[in-house]
DSSP file (Angstrom, degrees, kcal/mol; ACC not computed):
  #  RESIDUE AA STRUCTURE BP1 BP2  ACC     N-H-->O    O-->H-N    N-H-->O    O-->H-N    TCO  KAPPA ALPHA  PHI   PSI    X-CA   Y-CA   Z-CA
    1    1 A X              0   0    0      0, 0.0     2,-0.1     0, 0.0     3,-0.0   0.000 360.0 360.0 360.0 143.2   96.2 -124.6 -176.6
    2    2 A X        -     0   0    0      1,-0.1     0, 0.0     0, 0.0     0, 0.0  -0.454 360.0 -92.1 -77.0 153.8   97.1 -127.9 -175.4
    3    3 A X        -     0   0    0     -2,-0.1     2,-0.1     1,-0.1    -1,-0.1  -0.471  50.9-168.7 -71.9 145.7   94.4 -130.4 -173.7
    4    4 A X        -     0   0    0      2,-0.1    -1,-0.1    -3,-0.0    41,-0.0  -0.348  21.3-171.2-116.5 176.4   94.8 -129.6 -169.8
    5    5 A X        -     0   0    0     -2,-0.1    -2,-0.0    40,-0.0    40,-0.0   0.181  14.7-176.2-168.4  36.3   93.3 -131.6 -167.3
    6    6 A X        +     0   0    0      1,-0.2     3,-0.1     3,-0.0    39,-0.1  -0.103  15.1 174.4 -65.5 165.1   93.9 -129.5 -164.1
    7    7 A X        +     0   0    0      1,-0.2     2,-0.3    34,-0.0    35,-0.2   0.500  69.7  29.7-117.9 -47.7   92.7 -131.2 -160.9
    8    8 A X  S >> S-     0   0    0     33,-0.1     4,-0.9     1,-0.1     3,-0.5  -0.864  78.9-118.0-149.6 127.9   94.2 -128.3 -158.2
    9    9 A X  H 3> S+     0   0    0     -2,-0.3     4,-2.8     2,-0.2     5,-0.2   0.952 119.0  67.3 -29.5 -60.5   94.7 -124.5 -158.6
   10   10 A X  H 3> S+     0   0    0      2,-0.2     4,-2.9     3,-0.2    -1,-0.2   0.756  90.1  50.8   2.5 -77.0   98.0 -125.7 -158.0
   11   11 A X  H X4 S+     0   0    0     -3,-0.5     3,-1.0     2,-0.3     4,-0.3   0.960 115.7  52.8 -68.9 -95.2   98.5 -127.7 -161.2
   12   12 A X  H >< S+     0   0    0     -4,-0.9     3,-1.6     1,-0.3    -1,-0.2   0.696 102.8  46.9   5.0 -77.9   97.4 -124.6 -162.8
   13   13 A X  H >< S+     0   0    0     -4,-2.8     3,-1.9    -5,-0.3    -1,-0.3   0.989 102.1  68.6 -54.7 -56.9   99.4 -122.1 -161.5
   14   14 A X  T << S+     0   0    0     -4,-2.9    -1,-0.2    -3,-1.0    -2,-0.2   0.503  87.7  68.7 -12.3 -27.5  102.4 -124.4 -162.1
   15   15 A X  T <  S+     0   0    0     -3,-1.6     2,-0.5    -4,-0.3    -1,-0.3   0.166  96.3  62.5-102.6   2.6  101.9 -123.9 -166.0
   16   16 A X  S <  S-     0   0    0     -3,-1.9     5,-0.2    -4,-0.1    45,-0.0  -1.000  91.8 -93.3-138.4 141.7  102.9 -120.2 -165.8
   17   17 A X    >>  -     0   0    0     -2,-0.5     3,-1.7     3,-0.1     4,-1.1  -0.141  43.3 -98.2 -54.8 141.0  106.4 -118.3 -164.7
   18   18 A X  H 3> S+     0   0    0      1,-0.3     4,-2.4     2,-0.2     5,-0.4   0.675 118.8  64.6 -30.7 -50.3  107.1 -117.0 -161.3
   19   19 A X  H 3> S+     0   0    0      1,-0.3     4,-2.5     2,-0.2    -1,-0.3   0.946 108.0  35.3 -48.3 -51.0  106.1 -113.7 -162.3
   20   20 A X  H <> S+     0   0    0     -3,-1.7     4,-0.9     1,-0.2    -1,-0.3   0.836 113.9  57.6 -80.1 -26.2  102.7 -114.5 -163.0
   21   21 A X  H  X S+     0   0    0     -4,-1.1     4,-2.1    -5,-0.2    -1,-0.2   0.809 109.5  53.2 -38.3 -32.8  102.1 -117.3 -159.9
   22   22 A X  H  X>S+     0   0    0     -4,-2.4     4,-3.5    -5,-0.3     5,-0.5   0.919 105.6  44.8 -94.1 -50.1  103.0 -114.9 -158.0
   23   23 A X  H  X5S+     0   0    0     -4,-2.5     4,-1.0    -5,-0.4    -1,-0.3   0.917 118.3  42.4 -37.3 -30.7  100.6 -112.4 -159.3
   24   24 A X  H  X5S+     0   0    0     -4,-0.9     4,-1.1     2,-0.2    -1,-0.2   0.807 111.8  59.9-100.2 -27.0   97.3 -115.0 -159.3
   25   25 A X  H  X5S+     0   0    0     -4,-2.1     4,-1.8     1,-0.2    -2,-0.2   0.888 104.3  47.3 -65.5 -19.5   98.8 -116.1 -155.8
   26   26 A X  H  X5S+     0   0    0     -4,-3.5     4,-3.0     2,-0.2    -1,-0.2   0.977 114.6  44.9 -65.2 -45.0   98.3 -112.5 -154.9
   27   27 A X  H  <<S+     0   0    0     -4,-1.0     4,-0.2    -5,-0.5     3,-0.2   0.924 110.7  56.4 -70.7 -99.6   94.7 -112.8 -156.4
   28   28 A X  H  X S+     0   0    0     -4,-1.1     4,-1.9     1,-0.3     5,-0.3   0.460 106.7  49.1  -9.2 -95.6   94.2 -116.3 -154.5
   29   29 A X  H  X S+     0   0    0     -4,-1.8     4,-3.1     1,-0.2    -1,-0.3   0.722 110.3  47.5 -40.5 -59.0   94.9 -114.7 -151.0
   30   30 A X  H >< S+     0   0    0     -4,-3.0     3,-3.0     1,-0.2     4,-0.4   0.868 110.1  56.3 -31.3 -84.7   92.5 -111.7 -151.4
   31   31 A X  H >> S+     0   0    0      1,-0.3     4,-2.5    -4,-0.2     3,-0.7   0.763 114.2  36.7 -36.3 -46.2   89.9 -114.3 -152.6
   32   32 A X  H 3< S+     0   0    0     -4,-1.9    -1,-0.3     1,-0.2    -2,-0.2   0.995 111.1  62.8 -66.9 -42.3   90.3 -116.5 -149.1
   33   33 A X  T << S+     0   0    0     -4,-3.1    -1,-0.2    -3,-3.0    -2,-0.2   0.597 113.1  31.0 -63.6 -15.9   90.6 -113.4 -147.2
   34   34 A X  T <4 S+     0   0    0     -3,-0.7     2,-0.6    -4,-0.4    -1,-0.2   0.816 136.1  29.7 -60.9 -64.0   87.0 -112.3 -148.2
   35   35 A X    ><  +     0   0    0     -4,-2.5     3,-1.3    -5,-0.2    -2,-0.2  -0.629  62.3 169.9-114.5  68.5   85.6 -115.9 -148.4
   36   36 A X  T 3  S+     0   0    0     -2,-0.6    -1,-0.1     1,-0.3    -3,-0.1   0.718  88.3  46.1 -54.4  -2.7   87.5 -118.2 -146.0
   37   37 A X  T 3  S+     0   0    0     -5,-0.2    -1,-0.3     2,-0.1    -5,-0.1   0.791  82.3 127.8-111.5  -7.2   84.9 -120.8 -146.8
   38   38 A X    <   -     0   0    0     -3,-1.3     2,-1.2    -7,-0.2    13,-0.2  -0.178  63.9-120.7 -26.5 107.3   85.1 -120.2 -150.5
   39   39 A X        -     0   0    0     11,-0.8     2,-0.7     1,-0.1    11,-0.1  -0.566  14.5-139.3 -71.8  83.1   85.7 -123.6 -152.2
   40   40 A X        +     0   0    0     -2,-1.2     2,-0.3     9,-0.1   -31,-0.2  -0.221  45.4 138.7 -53.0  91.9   88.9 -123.9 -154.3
   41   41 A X  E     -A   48   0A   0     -2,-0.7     7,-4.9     7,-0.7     2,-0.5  -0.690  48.8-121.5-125.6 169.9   88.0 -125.8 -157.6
   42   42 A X  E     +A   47   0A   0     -2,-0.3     2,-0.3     5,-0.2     5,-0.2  -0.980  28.6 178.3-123.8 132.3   88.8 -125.5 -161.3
   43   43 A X  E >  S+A   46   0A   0      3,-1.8     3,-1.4    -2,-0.5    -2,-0.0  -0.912  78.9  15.6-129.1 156.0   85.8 -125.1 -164.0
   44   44 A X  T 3  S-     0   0    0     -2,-0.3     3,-0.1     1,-0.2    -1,-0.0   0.561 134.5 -69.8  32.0  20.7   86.4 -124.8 -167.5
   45   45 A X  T 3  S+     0   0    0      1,-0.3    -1,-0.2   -39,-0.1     2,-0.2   0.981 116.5  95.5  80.9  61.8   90.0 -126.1 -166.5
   46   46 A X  E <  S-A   43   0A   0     -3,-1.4    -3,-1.8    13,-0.1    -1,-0.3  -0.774  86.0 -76.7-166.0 172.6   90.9 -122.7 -164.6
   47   47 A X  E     +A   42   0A   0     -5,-0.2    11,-2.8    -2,-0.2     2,-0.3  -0.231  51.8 170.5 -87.6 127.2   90.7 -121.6 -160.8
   48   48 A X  E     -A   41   0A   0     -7,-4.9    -7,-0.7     9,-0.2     2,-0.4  -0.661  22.4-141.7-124.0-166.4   87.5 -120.9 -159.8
   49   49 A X        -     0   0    0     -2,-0.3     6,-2.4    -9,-0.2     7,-0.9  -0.994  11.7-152.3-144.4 139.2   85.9 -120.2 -155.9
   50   50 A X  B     +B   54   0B   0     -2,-0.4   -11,-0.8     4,-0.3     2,-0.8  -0.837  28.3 153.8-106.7  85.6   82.7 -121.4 -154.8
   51   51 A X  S    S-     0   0    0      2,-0.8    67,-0.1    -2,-0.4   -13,-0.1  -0.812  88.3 -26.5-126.0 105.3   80.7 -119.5 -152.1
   52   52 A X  S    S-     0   0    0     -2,-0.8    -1,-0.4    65,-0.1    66,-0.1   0.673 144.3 -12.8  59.9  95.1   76.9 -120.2 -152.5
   53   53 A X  S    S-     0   0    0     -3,-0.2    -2,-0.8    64,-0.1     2,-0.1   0.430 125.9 -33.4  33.6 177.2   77.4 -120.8 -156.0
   54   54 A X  B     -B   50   0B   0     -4,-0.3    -4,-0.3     1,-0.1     3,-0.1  -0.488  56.0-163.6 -82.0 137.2   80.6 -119.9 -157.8
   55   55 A X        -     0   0    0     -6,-2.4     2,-0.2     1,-0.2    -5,-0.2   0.930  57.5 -25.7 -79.4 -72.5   82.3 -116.8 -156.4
   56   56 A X        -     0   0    0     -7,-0.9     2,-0.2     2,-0.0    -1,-0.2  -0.838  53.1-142.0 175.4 116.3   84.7 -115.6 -158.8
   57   57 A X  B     -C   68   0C   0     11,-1.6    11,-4.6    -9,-0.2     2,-0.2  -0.476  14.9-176.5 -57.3 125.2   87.1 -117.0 -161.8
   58   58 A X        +     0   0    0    -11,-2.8     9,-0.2    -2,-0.2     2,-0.2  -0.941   3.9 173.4-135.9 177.6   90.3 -116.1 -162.6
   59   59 A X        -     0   0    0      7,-0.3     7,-1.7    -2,-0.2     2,-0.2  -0.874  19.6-129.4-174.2 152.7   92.7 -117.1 -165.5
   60   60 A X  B     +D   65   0C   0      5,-0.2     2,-0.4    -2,-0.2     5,-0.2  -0.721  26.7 156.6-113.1 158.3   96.3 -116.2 -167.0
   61   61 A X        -     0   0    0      3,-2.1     4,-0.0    -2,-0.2    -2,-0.0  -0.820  55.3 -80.2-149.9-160.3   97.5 -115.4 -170.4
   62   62 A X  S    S+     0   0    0     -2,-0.4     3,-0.1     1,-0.2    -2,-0.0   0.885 113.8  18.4 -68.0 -26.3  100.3 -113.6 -171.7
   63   63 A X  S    S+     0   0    0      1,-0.3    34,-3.2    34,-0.1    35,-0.6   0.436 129.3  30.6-129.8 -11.6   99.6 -109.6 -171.5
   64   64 A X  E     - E   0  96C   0     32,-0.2    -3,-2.1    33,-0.1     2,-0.6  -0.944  60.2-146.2-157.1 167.3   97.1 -109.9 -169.3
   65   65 A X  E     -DE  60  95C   0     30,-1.8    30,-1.5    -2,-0.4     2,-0.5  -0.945  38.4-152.4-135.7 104.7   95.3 -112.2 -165.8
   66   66 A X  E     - E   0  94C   0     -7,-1.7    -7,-0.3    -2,-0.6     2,-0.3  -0.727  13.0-146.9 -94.0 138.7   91.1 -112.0 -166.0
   67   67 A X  E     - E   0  93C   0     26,-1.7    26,-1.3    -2,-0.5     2,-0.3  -0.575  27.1-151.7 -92.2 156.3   89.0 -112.2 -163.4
   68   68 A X  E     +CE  57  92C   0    -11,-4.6   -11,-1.6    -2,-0.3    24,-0.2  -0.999  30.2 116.7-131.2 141.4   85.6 -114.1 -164.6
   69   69 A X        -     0   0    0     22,-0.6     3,-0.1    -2,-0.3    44,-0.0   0.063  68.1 -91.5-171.0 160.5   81.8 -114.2 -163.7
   70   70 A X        -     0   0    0      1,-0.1    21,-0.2    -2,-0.0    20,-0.1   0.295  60.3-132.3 -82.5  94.0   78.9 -113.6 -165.1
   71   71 A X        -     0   0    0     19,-0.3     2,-0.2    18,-0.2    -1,-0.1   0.169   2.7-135.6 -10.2 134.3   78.4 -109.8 -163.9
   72   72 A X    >>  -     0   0    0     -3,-0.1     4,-1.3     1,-0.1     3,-0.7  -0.736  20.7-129.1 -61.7 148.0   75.6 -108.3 -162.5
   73   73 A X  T 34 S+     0   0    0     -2,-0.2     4,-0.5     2,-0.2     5,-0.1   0.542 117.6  57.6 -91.6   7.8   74.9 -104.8 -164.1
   74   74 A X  T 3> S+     0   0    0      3,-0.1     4,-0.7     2,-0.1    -1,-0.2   0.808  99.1  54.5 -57.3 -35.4   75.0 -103.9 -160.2
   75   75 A X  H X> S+     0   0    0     -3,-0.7     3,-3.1     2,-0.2     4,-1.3   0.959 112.9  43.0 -81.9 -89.3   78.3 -105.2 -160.2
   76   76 A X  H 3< S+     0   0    0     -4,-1.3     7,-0.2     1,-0.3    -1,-0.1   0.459 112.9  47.6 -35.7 -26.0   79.3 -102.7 -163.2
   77   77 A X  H >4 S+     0   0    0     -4,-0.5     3,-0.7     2,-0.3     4,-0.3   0.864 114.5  45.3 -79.5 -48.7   77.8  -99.8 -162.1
   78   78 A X  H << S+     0   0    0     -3,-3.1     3,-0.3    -4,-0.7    -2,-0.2   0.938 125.4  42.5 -57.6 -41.0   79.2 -100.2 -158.4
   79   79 A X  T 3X S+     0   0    0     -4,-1.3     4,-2.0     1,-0.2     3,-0.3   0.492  86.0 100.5 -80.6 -14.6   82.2 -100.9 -160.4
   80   80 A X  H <> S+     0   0    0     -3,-0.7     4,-1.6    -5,-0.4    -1,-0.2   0.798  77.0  53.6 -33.8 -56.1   82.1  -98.3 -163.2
   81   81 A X  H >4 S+     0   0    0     -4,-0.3     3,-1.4    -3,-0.3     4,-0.3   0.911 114.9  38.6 -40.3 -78.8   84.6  -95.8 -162.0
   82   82 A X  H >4 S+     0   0    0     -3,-0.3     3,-1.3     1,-0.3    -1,-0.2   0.824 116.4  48.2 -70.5 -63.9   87.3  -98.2 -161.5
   83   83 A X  H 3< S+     0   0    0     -4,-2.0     3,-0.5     1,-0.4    -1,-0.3   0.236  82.9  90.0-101.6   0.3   86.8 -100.3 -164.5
   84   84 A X  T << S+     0   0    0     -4,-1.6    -1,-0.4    -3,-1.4    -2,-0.2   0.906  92.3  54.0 -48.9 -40.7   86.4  -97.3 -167.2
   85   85 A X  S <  S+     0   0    0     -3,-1.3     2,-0.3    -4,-0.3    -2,-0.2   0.512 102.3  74.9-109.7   0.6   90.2  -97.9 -167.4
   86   86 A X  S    S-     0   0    0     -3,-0.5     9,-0.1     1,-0.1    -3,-0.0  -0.820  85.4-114.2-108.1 148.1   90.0 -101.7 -168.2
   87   87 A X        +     0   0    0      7,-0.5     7,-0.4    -2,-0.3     2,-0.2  -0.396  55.8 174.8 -72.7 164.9   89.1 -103.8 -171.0
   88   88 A X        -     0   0    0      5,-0.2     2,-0.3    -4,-0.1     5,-0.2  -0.673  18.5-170.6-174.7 110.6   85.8 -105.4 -169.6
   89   89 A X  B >   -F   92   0C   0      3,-0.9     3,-7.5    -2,-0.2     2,-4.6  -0.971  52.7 -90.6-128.9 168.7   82.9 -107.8 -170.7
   90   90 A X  T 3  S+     0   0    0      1,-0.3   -19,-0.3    -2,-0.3     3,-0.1   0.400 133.9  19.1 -47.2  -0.8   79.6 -109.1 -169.5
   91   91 A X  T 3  S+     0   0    0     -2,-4.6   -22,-0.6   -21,-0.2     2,-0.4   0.263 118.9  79.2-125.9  -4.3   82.1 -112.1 -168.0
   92   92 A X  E <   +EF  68  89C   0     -3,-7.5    -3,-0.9   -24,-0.2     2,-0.6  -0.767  37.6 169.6-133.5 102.0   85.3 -110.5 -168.0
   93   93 A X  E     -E   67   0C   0    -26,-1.3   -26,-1.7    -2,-0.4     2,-0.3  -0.803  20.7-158.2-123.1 130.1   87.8 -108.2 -166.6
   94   94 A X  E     -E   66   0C   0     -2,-0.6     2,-0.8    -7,-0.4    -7,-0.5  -0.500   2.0-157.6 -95.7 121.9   91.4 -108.0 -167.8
   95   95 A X  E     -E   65   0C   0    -30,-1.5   -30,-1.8    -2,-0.3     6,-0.1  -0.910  27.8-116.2-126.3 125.9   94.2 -106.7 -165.8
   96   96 A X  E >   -E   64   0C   0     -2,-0.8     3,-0.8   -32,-0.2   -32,-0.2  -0.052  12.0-138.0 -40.5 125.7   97.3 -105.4 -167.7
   97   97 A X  T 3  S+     0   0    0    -34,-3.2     2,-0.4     1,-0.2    -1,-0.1   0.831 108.8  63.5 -47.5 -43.9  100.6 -107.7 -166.8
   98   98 A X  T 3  S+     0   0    0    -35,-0.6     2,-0.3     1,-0.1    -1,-0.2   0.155  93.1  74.1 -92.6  49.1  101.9 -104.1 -166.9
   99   99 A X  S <  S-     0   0    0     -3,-0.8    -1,-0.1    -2,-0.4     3,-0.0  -0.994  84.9-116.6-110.1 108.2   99.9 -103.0 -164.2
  100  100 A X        -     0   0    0     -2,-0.3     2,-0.3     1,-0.1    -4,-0.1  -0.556  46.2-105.9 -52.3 158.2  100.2 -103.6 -160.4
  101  101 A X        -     0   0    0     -6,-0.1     2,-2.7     1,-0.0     3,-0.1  -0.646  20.6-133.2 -81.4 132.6   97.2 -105.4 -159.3
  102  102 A X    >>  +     0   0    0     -2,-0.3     3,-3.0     1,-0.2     4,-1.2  -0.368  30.5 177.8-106.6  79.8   95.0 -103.3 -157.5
  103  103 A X  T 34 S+     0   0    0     -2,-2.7     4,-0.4     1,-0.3    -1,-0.2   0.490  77.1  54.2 -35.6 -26.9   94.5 -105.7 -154.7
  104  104 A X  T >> S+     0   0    0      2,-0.2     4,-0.9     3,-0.2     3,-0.6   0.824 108.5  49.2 -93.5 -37.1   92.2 -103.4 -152.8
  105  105 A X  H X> S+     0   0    0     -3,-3.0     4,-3.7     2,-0.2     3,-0.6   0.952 112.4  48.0 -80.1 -51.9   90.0 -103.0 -155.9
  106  106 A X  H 3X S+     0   0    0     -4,-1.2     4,-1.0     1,-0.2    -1,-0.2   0.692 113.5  47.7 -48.8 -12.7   89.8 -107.1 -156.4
  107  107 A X  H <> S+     0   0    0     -3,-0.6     4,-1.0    -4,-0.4    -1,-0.2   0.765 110.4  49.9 -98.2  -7.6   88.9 -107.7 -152.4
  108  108 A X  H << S+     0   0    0     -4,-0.9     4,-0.4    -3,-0.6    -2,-0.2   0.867 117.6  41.5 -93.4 -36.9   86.2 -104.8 -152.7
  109  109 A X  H >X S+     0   0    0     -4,-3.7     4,-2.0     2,-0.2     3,-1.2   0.916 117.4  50.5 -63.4 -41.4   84.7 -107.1 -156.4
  110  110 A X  H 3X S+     0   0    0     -4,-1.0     4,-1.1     1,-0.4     5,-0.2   0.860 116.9  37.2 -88.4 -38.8   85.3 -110.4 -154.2
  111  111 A X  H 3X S+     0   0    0     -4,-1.0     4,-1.5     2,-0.2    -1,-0.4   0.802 117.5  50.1 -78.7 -20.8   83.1 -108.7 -151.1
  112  112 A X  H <> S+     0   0    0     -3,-1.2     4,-1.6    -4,-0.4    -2,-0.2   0.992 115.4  42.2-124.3 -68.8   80.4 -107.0 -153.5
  113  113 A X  H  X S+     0   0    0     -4,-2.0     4,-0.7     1,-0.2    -1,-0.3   0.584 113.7  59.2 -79.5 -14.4   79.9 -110.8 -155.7
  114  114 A X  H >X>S+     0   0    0     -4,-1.1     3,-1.6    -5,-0.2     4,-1.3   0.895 111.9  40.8 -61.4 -67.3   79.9 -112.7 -151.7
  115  115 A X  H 3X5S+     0   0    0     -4,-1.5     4,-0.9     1,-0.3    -2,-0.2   0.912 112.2  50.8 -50.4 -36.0   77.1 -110.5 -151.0
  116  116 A X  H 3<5S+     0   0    0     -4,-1.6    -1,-0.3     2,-0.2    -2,-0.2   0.723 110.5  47.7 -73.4 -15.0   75.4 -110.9 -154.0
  117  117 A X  H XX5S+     0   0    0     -3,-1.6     3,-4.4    -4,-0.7     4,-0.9   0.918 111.0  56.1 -94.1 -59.6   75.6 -114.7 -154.0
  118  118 A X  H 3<5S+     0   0    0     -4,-1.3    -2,-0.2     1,-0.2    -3,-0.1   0.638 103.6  54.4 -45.7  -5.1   74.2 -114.5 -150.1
  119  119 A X  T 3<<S+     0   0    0     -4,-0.9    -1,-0.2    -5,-0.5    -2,-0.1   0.468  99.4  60.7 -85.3 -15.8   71.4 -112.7 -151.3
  120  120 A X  T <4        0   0    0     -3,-4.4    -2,-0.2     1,-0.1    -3,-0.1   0.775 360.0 360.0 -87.8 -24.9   70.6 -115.6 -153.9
  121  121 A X     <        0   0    0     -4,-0.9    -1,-0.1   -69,-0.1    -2,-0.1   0.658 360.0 360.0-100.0 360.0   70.1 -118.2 -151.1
């Protein structure tokens, strides 16, 4: 992969084809719509959100757009059901380009890791 140097979610998004902007823009709106105060920053040079520590990671690739951070095994277990049907590890869960995004499932992960980061402070 070539060296990046994103600055912006923006800049990011830029670097991939309509289809898939528009797909992490979907993922970007949930994320504000949880956590309007939710800090838009890049770590490990991909978009990440900050509420009370970092919120929730995402990133694109070719077959597939992961959401990132470091689970809870609260988080899986709330999450089991769902996420039987996804590839999925202790940082990572991968949602099929040939899949709709199941927007309702990402704002219900986005609410579950807000609460669990208000719970740290």
């Amino acid at each position: 992969m070539a060296k990046t140097d994103f600055k912006t979610i923006d800049e990011y998004h830029r670097t991939f084809p309509a289809e898939v902007q528009e797909r992490m823009q979907q993922i970007r709106k949930v994320i504000k719509e949880v956590a309007p105060d939710a800090e838009e920053v890049i770590s490990y040079q991909i978009p990440a959100f900050k509420y009370k520590g970092y919120l929730i990671y995402y990133s694109a690739y070719a077959k597939h757009i992961s959401l990132a951070s470091p689970w809870s095994e609260a988080f899986l277990k709330e999450f089991e059901p769902e996420l039987k049907k996804l590839k999925v590890t202790k940082s990572a869960i991968q949602l099929p380009a040939k899949n709709e995004l199941p927007l309702g499932l990402i704002k219900r992960m986005v609410s579950f890791r807000k609460k669990e980061n208000d719970q740290k402070i």
